[in-house]
N, C-alpha and C positions, 0 to 999 in steps of 0.2 A: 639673820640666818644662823650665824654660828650658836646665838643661842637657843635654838631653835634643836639643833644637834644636841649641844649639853644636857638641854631636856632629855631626848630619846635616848643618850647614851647614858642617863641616870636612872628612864625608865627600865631599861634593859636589864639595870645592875640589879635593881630592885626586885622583878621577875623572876630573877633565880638566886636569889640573897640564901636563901635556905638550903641551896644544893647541897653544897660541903655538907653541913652540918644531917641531911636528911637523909645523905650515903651512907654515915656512920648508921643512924637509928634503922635504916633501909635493912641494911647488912645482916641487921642482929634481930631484928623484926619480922621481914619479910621474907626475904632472900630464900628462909629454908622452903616454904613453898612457890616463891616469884620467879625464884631464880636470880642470878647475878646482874643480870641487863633486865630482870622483867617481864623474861620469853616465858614464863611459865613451865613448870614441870611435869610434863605427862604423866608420869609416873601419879603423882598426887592428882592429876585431871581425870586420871581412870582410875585410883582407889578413889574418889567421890563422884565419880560417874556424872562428872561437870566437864563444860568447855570454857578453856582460861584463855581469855583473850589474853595476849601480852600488853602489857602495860602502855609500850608507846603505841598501841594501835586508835584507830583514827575513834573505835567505841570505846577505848577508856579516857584518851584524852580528851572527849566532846565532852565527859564532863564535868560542871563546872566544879569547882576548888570544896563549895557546902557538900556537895551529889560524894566526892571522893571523902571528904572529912566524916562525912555520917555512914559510908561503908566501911574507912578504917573505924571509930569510935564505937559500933552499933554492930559494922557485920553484914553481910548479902548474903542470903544463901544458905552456901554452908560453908562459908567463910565466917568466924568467929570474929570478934570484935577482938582489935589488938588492945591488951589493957599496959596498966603502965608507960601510959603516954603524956606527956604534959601538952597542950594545946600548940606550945612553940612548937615541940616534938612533930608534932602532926602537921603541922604548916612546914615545917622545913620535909618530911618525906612528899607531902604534896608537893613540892617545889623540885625536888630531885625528879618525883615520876613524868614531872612536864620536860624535865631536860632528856628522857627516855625516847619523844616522840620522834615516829617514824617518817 
């Protein structure tokens, strides 16, 4: 049993390994249109005449870790592809935006 624990409490650490480091790249990346928490910006949802879901909501968390890495890398929309990312880069703000869920 207790190692049984150790496991889950190694997987856990695991799961959000990237957080720290995905707040900084978050910050400087996203934030100007996410916003701080990820609640999205009205302001930039009505100059693009889009509906921004917040980040920790239950449709941007369903999906999976590929579905968010190929929206930041690539782009949705008329959301632009964030460039100057390194792959760690991108796995650590994925990892932040799962610590966002509502």
């Amino acid at each position: 049993m207790k190692t049984l624990a150790i496991v889950f409490v190694a997987a856990c650490g695991l799961a959000v390994a990237g957080a720290p480091e995905g707040k900084t790249v978050f910050e400087s990346k996203c934030q100007p249109c996410h916003g701080p928490a990820g609640e999205g910006k009205p302001a930039i949802a009505k100059m693009f005449k889009v509906e921004m879901h917040p980040l920790g909501s239950k449709e941007v968390q369903a999906k999976s870790d590929a579905e968010l890495k190929k929206i930041i890398t690539t782009g949705n929309g008329k959301m632009k592809a964030v460039s100057g990312l390194s792959d760690k880069q991108v796995g650590d703000v994925i990892a932040f935006v799962r610590t966002l869920k509502q």
